[in-house]
Every structure is written in structure tokens, then in C-alpha cells.
PQR file with spaces between the fields and no chain letter, atoms N, CA, C, O and H, PARSE charges and radii, in Angstrom:
ATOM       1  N    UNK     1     105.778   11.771   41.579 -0.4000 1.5000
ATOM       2  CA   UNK     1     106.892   11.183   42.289 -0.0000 2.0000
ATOM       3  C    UNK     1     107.858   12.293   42.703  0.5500 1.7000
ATOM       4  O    UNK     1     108.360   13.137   41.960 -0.5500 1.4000
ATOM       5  N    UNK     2     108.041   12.134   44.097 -0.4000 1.5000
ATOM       6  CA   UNK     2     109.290   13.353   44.770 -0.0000 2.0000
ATOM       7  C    UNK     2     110.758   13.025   43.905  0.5500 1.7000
ATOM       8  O    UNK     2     111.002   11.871   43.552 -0.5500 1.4000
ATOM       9  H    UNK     2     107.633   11.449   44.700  0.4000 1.0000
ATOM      10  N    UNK     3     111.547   13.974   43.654 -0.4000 1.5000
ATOM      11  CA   UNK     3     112.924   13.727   43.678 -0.0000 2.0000
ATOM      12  C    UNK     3     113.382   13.177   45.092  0.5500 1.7000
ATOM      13  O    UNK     3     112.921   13.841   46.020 -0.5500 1.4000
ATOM      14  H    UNK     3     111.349   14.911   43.940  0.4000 1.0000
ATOM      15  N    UNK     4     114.054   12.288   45.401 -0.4000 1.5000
ATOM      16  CA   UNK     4     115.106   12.345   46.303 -0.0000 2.0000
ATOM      17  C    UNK     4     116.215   12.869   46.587  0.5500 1.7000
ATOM      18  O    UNK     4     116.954   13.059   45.622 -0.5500 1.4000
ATOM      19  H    UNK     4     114.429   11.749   44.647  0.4000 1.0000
ATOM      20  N    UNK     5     116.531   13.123   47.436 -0.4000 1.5000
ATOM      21  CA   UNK     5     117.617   14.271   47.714 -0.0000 2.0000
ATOM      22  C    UNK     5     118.616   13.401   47.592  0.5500 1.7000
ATOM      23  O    UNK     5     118.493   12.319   48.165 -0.5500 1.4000
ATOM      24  H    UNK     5     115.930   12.968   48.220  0.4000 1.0000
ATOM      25  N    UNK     6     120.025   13.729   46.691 -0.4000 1.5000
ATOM      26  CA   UNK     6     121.748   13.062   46.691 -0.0000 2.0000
ATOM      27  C    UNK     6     122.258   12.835   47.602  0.5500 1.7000
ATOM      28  O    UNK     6     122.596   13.785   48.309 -0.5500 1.4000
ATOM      29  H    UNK     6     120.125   14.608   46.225  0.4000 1.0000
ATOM      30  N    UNK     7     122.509   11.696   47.956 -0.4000 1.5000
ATOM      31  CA   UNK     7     123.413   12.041   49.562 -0.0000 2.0000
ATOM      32  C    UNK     7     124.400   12.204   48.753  0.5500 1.7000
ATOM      33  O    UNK     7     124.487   11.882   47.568 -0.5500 1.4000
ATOM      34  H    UNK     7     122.234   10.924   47.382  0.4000 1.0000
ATOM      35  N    UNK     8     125.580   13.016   49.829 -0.4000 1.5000
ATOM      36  CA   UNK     8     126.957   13.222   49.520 -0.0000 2.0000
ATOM      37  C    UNK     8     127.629   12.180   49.664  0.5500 1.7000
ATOM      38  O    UNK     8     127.237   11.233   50.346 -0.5500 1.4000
ATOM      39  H    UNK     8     125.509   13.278   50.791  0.4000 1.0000
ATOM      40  N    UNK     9     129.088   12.216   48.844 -0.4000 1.5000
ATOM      41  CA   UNK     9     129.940   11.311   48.952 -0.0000 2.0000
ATOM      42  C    UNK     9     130.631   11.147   49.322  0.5500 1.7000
ATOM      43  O    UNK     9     131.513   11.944   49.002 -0.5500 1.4000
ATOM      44  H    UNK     9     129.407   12.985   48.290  0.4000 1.0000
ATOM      45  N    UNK    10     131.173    9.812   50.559 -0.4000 1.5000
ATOM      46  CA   UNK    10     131.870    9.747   51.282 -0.0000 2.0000
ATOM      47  C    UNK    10     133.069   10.394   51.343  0.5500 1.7000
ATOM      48  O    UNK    10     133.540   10.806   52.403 -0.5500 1.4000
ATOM      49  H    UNK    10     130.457    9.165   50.819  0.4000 1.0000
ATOM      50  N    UNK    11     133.711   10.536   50.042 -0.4000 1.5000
ATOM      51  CA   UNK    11     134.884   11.020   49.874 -0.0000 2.0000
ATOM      52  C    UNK    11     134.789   12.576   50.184  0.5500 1.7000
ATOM      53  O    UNK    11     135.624   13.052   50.954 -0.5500 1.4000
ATOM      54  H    UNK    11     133.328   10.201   49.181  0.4000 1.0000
ATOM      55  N    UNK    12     133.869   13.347   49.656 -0.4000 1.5000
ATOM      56  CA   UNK    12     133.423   14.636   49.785 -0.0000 2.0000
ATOM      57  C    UNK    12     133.226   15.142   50.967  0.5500 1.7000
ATOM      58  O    UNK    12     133.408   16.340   51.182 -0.5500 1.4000
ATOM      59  H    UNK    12     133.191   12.960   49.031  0.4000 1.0000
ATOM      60  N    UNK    13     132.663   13.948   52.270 -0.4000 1.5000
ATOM      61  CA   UNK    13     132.485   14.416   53.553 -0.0000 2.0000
ATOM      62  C    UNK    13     133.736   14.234   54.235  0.5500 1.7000
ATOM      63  O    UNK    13     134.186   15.015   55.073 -0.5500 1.4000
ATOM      64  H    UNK    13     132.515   12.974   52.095  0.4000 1.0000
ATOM      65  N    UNK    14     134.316   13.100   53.817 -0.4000 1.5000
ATOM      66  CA   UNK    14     136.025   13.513   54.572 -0.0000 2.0000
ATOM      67  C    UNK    14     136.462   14.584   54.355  0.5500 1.7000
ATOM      68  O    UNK    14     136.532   15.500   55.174 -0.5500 1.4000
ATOM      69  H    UNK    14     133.950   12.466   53.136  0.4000 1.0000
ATOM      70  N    UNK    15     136.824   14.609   53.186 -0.4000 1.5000
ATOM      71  CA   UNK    15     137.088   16.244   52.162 -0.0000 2.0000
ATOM      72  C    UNK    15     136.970   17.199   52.694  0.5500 1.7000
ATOM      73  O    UNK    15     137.868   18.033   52.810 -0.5500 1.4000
ATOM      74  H    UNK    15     136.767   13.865   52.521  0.4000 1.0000
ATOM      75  N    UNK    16     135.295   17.351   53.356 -0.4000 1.5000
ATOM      76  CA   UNK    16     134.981   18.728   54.123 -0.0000 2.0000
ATOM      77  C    UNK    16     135.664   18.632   55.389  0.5500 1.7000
ATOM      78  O    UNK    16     136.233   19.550   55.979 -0.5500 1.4000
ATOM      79  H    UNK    16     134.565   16.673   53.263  0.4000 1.0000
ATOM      80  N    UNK    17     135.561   17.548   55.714 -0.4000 1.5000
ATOM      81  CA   UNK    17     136.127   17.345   57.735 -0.0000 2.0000
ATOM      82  C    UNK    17     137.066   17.690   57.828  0.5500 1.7000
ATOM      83  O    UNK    17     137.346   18.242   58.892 -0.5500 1.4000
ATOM      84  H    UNK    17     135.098   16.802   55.235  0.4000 1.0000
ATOM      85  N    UNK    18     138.314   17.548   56.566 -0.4000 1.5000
ATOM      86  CA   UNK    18     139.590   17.618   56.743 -0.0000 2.0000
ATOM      87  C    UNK    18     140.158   19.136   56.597  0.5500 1.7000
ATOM      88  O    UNK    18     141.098   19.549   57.276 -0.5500 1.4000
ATOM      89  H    UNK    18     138.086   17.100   55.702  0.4000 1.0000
ATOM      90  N    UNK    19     139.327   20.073   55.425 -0.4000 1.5000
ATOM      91  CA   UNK    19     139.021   21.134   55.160 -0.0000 2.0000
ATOM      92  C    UNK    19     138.636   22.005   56.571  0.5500 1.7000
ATOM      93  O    UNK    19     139.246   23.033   56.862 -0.5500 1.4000
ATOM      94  H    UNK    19     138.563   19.737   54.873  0.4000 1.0000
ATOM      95  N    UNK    20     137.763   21.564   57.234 -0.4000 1.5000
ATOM      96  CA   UNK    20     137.277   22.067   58.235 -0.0000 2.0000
ATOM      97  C    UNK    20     138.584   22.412   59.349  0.5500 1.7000
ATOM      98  O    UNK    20     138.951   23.401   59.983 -0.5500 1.4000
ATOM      99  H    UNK    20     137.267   20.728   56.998  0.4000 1.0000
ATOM     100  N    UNK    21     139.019   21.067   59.192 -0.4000 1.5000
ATOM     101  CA   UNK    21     140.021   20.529   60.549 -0.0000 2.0000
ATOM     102  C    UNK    21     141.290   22.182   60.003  0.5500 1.7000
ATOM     103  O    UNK    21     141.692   23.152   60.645 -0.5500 1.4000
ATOM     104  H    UNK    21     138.721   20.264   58.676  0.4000 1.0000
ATOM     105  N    UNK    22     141.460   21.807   58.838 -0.4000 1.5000
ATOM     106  CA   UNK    22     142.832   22.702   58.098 -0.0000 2.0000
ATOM     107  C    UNK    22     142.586   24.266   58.751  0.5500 1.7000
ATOM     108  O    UNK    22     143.354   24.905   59.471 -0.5500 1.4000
ATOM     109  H    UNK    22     141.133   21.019   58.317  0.4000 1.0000
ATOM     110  N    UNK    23     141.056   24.697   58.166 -0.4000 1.5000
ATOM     111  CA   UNK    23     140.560   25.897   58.369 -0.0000 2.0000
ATOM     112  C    UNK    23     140.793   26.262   59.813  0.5500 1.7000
ATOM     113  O    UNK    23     141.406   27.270   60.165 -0.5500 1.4000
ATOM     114  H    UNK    23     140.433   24.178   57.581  0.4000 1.0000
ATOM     115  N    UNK    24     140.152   25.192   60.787 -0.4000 1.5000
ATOM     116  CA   UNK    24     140.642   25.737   62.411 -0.0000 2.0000
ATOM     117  C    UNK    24     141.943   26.097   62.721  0.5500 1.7000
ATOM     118  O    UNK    24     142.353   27.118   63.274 -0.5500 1.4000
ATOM     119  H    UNK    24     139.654   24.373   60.501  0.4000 1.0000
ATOM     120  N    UNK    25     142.624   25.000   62.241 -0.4000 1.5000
ATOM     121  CA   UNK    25     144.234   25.111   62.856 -0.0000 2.0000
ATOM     122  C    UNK    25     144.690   26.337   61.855  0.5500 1.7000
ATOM     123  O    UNK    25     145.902   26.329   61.642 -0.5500 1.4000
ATOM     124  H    UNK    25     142.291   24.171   61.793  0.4000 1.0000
ATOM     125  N    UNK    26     144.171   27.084   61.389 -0.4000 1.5000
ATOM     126  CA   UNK    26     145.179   28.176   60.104 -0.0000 2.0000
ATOM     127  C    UNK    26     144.463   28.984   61.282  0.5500 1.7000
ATOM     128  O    UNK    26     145.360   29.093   62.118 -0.5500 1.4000
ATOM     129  H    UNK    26     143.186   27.090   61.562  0.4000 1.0000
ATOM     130  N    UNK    27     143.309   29.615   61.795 -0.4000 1.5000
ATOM     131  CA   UNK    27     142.166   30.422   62.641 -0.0000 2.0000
ATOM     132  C    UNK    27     143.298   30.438   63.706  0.5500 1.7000
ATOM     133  O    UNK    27     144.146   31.325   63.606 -0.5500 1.4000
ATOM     134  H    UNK    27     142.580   29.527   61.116  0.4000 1.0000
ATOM     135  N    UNK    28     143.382   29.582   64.663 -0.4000 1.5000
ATOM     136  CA   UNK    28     144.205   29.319   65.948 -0.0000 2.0000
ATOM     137  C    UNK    28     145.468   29.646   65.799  0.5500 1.7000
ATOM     138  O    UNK    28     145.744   30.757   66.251 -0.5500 1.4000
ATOM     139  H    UNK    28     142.693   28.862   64.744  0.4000 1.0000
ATOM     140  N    UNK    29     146.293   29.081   65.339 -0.4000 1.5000
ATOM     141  CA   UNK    29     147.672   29.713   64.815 -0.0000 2.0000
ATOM     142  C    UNK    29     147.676   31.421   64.546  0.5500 1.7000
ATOM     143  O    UNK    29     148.667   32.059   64.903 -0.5500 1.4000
ATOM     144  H    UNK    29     146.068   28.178   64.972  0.4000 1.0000
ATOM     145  N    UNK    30     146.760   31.969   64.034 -0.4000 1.5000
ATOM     146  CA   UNK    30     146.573   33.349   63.947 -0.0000 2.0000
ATOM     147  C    UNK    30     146.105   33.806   64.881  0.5500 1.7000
ATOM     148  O    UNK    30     146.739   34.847   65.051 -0.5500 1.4000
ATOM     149  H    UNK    30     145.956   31.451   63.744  0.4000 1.0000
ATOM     150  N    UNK    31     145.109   33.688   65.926 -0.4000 1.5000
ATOM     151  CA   UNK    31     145.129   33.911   67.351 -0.0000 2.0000
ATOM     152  C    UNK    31     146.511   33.740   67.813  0.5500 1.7000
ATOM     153  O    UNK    31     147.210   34.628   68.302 -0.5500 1.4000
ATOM     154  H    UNK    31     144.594   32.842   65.788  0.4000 1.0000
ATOM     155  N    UNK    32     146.813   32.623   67.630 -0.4000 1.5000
ATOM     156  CA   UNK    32     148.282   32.696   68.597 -0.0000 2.0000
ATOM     157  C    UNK    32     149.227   33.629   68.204  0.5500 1.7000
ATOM     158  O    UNK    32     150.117   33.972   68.982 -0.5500 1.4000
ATOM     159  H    UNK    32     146.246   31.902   67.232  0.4000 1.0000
ATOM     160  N    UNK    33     149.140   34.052   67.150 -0.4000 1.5000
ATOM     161  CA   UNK    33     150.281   35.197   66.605 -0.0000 2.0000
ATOM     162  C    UNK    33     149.562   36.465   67.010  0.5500 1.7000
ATOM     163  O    UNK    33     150.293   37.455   66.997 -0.5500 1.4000
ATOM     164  H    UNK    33     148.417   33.773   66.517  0.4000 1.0000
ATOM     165  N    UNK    34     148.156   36.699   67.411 -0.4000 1.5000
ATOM     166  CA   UNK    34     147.854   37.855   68.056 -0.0000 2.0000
ATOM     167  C    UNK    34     148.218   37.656   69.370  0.5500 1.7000
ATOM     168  O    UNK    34     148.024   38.796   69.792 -0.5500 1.4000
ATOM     169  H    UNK    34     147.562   35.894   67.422  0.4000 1.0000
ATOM     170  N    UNK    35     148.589   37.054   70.276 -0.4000 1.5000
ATOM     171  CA   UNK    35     148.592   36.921   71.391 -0.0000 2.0000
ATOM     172  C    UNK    35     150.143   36.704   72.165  0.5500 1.7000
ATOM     173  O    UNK    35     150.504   36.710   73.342 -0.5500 1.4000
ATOM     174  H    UNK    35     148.747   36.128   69.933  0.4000 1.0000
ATOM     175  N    UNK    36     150.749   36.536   71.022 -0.4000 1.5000
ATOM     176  CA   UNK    36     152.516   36.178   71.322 -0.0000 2.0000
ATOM     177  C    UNK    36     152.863   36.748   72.136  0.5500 1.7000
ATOM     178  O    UNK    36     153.739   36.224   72.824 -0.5500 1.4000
ATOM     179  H    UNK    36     150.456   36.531   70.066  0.4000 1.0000
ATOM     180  N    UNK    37     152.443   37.934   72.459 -0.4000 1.5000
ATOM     181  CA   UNK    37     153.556   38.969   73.401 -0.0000 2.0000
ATOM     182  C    UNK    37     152.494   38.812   74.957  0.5500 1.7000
ATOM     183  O    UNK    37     152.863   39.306   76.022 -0.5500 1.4000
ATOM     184  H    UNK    37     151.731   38.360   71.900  0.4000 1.0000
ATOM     185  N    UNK    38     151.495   38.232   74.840 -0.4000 1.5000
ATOM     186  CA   UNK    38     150.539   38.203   75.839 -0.0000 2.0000
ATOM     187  C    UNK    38     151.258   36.371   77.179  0.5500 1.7000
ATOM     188  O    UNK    38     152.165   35.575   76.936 -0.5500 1.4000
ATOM     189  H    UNK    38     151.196   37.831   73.974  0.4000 1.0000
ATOM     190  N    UNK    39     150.600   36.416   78.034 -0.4000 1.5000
ATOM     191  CA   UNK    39     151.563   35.328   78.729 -0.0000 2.0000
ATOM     192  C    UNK    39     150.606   33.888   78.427  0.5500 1.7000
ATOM     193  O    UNK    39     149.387   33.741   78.344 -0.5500 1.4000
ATOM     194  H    UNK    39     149.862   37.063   78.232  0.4000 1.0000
ATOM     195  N    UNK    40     151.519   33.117   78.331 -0.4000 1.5000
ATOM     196  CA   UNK    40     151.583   31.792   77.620 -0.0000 2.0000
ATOM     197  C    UNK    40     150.585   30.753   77.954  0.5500 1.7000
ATOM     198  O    UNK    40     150.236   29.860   77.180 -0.5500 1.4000
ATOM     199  H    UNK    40     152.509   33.237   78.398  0.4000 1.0000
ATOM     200  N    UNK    41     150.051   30.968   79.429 -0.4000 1.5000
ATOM     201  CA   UNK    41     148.987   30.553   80.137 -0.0000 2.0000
ATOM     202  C    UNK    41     147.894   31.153   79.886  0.5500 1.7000
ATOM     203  O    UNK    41     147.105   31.159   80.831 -0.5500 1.4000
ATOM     204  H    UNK    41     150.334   31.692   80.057  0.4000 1.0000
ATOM     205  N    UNK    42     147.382   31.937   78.446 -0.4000 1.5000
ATOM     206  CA   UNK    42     146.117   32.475   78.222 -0.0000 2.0000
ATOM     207  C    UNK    42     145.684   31.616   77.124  0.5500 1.7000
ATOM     208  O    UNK    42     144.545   31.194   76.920 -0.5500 1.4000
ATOM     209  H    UNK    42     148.023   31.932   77.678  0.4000 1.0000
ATOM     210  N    UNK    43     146.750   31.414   76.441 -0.4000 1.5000
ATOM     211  CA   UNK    43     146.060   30.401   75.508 -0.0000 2.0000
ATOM     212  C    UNK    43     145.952   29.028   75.432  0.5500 1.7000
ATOM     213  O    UNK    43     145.325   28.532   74.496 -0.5500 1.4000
ATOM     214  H    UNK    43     147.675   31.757   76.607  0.4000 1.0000
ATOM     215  N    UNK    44     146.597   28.168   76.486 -0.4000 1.5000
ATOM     216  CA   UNK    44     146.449   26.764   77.265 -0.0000 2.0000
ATOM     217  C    UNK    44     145.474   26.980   77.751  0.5500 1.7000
ATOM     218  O    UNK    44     144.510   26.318   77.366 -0.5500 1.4000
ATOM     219  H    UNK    44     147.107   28.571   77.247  0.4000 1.0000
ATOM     220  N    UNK    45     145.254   28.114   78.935 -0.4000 1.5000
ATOM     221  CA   UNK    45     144.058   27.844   79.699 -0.0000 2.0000
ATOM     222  C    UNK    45     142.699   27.829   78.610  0.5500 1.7000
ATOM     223  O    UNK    45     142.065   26.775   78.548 -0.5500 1.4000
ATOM     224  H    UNK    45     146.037   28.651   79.248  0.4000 1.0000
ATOM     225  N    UNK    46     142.268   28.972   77.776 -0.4000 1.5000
ATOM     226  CA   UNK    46     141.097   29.091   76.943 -0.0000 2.0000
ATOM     227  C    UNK    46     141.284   28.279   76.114  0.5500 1.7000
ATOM     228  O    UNK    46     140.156   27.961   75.740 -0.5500 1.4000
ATOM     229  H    UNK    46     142.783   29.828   77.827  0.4000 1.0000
ATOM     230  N    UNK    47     142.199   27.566   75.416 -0.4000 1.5000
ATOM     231  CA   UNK    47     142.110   26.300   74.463 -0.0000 2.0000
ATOM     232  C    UNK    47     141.178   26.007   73.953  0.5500 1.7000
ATOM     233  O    UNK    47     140.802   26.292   72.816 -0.5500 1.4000
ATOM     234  H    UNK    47     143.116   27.825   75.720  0.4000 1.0000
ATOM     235  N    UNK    48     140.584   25.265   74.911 -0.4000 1.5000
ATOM     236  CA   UNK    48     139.151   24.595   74.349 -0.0000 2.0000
ATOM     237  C    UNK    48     138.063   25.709   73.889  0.5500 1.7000
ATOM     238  O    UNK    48     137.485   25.359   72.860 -0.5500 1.4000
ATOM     239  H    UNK    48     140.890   25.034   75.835  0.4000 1.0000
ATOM     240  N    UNK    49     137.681   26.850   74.350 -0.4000 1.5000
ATOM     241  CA   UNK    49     136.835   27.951   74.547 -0.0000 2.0000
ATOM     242  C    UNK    49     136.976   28.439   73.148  0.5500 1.7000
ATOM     243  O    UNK    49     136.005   28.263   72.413 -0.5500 1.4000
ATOM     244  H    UNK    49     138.150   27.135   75.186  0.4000 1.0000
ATOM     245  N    UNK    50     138.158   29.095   72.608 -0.4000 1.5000
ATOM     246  CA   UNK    50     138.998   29.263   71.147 -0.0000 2.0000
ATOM     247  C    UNK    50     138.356   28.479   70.117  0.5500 1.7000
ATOM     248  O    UNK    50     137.571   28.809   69.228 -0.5500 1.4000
ATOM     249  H    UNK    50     138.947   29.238   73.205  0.4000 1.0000
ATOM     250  N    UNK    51     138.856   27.386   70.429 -0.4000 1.5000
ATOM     251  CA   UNK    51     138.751   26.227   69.696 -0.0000 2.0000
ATOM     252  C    UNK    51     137.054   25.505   69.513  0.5500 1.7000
ATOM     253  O    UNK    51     136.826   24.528   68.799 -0.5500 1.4000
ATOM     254  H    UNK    51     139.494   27.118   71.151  0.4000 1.0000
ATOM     255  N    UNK    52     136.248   26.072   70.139 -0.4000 1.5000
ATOM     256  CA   UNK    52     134.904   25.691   70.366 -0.0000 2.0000
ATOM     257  C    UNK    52     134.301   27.217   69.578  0.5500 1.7000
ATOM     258  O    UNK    52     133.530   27.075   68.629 -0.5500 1.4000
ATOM     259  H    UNK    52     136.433   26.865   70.719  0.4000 1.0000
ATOM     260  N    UNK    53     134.607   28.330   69.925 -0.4000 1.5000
ATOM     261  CA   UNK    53     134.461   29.508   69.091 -0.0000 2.0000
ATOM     262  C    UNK    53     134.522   29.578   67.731  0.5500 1.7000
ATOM     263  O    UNK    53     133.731   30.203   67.024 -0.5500 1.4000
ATOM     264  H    UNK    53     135.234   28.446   70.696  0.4000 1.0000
ATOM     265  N    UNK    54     135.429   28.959   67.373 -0.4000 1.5000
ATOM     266  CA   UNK    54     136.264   29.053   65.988 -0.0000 2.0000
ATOM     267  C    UNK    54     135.464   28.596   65.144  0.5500 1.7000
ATOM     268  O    UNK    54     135.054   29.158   64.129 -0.5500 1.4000
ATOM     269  H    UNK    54     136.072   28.452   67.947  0.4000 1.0000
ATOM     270  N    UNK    55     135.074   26.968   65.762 -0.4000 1.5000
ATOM     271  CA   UNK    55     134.115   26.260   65.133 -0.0000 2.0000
ATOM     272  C    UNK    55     132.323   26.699   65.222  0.5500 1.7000
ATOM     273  O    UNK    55     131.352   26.079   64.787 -0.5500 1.4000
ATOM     274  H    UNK    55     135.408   26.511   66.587  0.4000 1.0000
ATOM     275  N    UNK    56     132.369   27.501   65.676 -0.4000 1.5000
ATOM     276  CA   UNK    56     131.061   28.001   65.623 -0.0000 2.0000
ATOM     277  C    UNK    56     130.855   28.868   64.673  0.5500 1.7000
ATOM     278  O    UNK    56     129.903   28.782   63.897 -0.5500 1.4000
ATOM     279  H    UNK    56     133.158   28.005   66.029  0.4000 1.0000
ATOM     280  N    UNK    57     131.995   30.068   64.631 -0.4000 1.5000
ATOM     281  CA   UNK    57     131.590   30.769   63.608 -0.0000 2.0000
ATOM     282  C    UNK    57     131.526   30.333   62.010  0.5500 1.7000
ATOM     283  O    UNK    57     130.837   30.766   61.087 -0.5500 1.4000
ATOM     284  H    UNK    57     132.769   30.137   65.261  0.4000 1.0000
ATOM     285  N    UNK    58     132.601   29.225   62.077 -0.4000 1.5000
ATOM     286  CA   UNK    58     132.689   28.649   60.645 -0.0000 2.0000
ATOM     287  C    UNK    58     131.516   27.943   60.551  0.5500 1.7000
ATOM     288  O    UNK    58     131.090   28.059   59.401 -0.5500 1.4000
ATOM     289  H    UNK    58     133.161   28.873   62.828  0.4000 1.0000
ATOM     290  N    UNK    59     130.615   27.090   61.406 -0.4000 1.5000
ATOM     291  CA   UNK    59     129.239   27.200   61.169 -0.0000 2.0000
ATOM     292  C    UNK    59     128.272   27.834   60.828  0.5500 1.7000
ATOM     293  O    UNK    59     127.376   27.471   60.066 -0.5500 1.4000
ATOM     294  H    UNK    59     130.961   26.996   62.339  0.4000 1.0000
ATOM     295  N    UNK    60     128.421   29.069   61.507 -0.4000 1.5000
ATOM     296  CA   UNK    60     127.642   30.072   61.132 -0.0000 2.0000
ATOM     297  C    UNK    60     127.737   30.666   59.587  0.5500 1.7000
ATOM     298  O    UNK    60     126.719   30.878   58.928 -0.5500 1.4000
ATOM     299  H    UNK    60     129.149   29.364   62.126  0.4000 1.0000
ATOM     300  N    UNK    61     129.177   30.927   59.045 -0.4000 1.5000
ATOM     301  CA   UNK    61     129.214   31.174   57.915 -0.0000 2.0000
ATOM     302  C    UNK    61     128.408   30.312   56.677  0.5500 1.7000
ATOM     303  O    UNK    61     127.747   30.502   55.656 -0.5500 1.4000
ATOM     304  H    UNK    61     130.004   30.754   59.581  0.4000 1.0000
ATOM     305  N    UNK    62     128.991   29.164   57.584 -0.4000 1.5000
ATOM     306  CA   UNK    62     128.714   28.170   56.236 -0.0000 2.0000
ATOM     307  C    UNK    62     127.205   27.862   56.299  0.5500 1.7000
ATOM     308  O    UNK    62     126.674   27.100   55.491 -0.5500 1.4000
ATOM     309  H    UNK    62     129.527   29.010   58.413  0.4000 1.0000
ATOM     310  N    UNK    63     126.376   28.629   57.526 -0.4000 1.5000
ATOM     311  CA   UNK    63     125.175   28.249   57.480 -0.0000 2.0000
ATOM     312  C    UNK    63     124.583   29.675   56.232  0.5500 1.7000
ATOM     313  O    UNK    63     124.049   29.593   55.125 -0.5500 1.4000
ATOM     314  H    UNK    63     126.808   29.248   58.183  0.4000 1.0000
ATOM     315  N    UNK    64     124.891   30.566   56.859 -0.4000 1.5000
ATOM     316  CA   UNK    64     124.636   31.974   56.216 -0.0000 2.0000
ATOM     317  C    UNK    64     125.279   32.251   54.472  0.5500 1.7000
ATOM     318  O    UNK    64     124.934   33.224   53.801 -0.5500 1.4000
ATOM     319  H    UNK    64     125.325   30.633   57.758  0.4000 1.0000
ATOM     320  N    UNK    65     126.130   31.309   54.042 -0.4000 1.5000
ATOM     321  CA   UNK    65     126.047   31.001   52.496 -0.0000 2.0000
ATOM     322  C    UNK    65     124.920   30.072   52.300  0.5500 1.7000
ATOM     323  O    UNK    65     124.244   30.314   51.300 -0.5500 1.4000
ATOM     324  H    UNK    65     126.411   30.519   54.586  0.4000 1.0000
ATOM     325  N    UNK    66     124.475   28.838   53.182 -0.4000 1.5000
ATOM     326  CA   UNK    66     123.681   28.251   52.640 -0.0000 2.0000
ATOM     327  C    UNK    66     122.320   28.847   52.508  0.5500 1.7000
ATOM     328  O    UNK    66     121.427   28.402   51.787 -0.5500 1.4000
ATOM     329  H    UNK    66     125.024   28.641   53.994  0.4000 1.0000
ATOM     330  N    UNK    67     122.248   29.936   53.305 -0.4000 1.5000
ATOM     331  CA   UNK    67     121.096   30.383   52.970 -0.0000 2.0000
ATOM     332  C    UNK    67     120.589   32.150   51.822  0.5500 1.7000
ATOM     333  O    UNK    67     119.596   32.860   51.664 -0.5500 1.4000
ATOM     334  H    UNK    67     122.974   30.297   53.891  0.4000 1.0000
ATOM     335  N    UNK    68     121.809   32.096   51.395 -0.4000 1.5000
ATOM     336  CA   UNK    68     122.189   33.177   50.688 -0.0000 2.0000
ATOM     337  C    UNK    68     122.187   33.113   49.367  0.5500 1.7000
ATOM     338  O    UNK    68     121.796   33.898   48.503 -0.5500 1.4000
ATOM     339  H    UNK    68     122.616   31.520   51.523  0.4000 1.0000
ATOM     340  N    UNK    69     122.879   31.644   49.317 -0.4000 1.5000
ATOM     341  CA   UNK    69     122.681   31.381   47.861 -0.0000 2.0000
ATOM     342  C    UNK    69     121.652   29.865   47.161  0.5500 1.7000
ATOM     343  O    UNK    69     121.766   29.285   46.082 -0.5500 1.4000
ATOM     344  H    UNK    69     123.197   31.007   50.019  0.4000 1.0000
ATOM     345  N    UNK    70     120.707   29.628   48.305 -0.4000 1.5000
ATOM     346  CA   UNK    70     119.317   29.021   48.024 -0.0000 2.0000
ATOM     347  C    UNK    70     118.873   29.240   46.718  0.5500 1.7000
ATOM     348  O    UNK    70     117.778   28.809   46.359 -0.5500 1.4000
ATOM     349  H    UNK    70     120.614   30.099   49.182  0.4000 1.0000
């Protein structure tokens, strides 16, 4: 007989989403403090681009622990 795999718990996947959500906006806010003296229409316009970046790499990390510590 296989083990079945745990699903996670609901509470745990909010947990992460919200974690996640925290982690971007701390990322972005620190872009924006690199960019302060730069003009104000660079970071409205790329917004989304930033913000689509950000979340990639924190994917990537969190893919590259998962496979690190297998």
C-alpha cells in the first residue's frame, strides 16, 4: 500500500499567500527606495513588470530550497 501524500492546511495555505503577499510589498517598497531620486513615472509605468518579476524570483527560490533540501 502507497502512503498518500498530506494535503496542506487550509490555514497554512492562507498563511503562505499572505506571507507571500507581505514578502512582495517589503521587495517593492525597496525598489522604490532605490529609485526615489529617479522620475516618478518609472515606477507607475513598470508596475506590473516589477511586480510580476518579484514574484518570479520568490518562486524560483522557493523552488531551488525545495529542491536542495529533498
Amino acid at each position: 500500500m502507497e502512503p498518500t501524500p498530506v494535503d496542506a492546511l487550509r490555514v497554512s495555505q492562507l498563511d503562505t499567500s499572505e506571507l507571500d503577499q507581505e514578502l512582495v510589498r517589503l521587495t517593492k517598497s525597496h525598489i522604490a527606495q532605490l529609485f526615489k531620486y529617479h522620475t516618478t513615472t518609472f515606477l507607475t509605468r513598470f508596475d506590473p513588470e516589477i511586480q510580476a518579476g518579484i514574484k518570479f524570483l520568490l518562486w524560483k527560490v522557493i523552488e531551488f530550497f525545495k529542491i536542495c533540501y529533498k
